[in-house]
Every structure is written in C-alpha cells, then in structure tokens.
C-alpha positions in Angstrom: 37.9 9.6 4.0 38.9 12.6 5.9 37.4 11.8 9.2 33.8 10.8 7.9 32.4 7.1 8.5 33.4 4.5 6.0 30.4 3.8 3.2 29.9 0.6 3.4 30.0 -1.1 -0.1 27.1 -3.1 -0.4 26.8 -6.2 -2.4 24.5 -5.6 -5.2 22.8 -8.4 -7.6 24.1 -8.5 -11.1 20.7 -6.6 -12.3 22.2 -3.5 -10.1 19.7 -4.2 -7.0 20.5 -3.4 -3.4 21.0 -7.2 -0.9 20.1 -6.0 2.2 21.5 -6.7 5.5 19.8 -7.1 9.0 21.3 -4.4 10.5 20.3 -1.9 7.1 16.7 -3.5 7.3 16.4 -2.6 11.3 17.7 0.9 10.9 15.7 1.5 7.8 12.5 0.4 9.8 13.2 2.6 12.4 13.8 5.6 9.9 10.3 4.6 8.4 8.4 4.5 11.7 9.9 8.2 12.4 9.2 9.3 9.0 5.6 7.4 8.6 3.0 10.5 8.8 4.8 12.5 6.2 4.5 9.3 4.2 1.4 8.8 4.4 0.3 12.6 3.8 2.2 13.7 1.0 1.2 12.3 -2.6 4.8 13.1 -3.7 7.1 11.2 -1.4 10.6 11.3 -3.2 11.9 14.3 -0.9 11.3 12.2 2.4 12.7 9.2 0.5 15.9 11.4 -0.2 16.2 12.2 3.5 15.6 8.7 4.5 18.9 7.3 1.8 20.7 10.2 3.3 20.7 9.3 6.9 21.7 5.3 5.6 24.2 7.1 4.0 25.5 8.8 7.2 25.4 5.6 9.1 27.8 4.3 6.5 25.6 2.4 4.1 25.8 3.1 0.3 21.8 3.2 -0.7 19.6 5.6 -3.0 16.4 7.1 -2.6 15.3 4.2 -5.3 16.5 1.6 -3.0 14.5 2.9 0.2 11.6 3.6 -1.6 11.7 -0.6 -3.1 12.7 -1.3 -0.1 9.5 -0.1 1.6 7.6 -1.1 -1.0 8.4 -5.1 -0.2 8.4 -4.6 3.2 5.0 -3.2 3.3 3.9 -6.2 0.7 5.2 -9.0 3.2 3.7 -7.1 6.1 0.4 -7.7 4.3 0.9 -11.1 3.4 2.0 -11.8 6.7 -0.8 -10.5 8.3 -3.2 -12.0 6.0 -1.9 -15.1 7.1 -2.2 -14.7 10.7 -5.9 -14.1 9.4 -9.1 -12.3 11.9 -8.3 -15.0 14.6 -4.9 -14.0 15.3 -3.9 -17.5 14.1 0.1 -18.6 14.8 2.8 -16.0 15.1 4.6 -14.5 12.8 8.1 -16.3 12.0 9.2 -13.0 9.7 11.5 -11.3 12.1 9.9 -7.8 11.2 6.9 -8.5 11.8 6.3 -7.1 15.3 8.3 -3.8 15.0 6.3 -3.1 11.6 2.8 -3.9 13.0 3.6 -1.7 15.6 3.4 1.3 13.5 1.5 0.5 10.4 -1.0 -2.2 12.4 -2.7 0.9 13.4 -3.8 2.3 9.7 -6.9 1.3 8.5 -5.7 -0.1 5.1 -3.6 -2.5 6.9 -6.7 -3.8 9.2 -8.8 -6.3 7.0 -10.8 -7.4 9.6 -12.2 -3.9 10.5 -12.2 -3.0 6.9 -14.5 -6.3 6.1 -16.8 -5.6 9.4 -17.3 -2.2 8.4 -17.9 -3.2 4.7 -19.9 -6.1 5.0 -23.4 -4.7 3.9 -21.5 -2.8 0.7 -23.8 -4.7 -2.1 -27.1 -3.3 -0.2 -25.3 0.2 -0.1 -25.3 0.4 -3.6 -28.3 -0.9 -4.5 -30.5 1.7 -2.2 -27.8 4.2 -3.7 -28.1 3.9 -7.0 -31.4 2.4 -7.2 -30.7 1.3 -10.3 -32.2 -2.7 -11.3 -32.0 -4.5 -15.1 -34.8 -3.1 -16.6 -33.2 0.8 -16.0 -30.3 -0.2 -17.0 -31.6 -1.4 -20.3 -34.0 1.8 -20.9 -31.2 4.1 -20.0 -28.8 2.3 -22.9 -31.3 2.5 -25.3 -32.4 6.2 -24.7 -28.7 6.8 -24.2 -27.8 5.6 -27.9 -29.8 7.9 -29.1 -28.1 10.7 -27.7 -24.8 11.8 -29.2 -21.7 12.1 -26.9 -23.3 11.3 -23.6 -21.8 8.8 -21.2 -24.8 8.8 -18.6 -26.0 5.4 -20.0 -22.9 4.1 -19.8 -22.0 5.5 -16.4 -25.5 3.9 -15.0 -24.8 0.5 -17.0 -20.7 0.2 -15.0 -22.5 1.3 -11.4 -24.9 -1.7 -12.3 -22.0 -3.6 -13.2 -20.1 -2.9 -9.7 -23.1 -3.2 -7.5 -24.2 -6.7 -8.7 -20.1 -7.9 -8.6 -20.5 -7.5 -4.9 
C-alpha cells in the first residue's frame, strides 16, 4: 500500500459486527480517555466518533465510527455492571481486565458514582412532597375542576407529580 501501514482485516461476525481484539480494546480506551470531555459536552458526538475510527484506522485497524461508538457503548455498560458489583463497600476486585484503566477516567463522573448519587438522593420522597405540596385530596379536586376545563393539562400534570412523589 504505497508506504502506509497495513489495515488490518478484522474478523467480523456473520451479522457484519466488529470482534474486537485486546490490543484494539486498549488503544481504543486510551483514545476515549483523551477524547472523554468533548464526549461528554457535546450532544452530537458523531464528529469525535469519526476522529476516534480514524486514528484506529491509522494504527492499522479496519473500524467505523459505528463500531467505536458500540464499542463505547458496551464498554461503558460493563463498567457499570462491574462496578455495581463491587457495590458501596468496595467488595472483591474486579476480574474484567478494563476495569482499572476505565475507572480511572469515568470513576470520577457523577453518573458513574451510585454511592454518592444515593447519599445525596436519599431524602428525594420528602423533597417532593414539601415541593409540590400536593396530598390525595388535591389531587382529586384538581381532576375534577380540571375536567371541566377544556384543553388544560394542569390536572393532569399535578395528578403524574403525585404519581412520582408517592413511587419514591
């Protein structure tokens, strides 16, 4: 190929989906942890996925934006599950080999910290209640006043926040 690296021809399942190899998993986590803020920022992340397949592609392995982007997805997912595992008392380590290079960069996000989320949540069902202040009786008085109004969706907005604050 004139001089450039070799692309690797990956072995792909019969559906058409990437098998990925140690080495592509451990380059690709490096890749995300460089590209993890811009991630996380944008809403729209196909670009940075583009640039992320591109420099695979450079190091010689055949993969598509689709394929990183899955790829992150599942790897994210089993991060989670993992770490759920380990539960708030640390419990036993971790036998998935990833484990300690991904918690070192997505460990520190909020949405991947139950513990703190669930300590800081813990009085949620109070919260709402002072909030919306809003008990069976109003809830019933505000449906029937509300079906007598035509294309209002007050009622039923005060009957779902009833709704959520009782579920928790």
């Amino acid at each position: 190929m004139e001089g450039d690296k070799a692309i690797v021809n990956n072995t792909r399942t019969a559906g058409g989906k990437l098998r990925w190899a140690k080495q592509m998993e451990v380059l690709l986590i490096d890749i995300w942890q460089e590209n993890i803020e811009e991630l996380r920022g944008a809403r729209k992340n196909v670009h940075i996925y583009m640039e992320m397949a591109q420099t695979l592609m450079e190091a010689g392995f055949d993969v598509s934006y689709k394929d990183v982007r899955t790829k992150i997805e599942n790897l994210t997912k089993k991060y989670r599950q993992e770490k759920n595992k380990l539960g708030p008392s640390g419990g036993a380590p971790s036998s998935w080999q990833h484990y300690e290079l991904v918690h070192s960069f997505l460990g520190a996000y909020r949405i991947h910290n139950m513990e703190q989320n669930t300590l800081e949540n813990e009085n949620t069902r109070e919260y709402f209640v002072e909030l919306l202040d809003v008990g069976p009786d109003d809830r019933e008085a505000s449906t029937r006043s509300g079906s007598q109004r035509s294309g209002s969706t007050a009622p039923l907005l005060s009957a779902q926040r009833w709704t959520i604050s009782r579920s928790l």
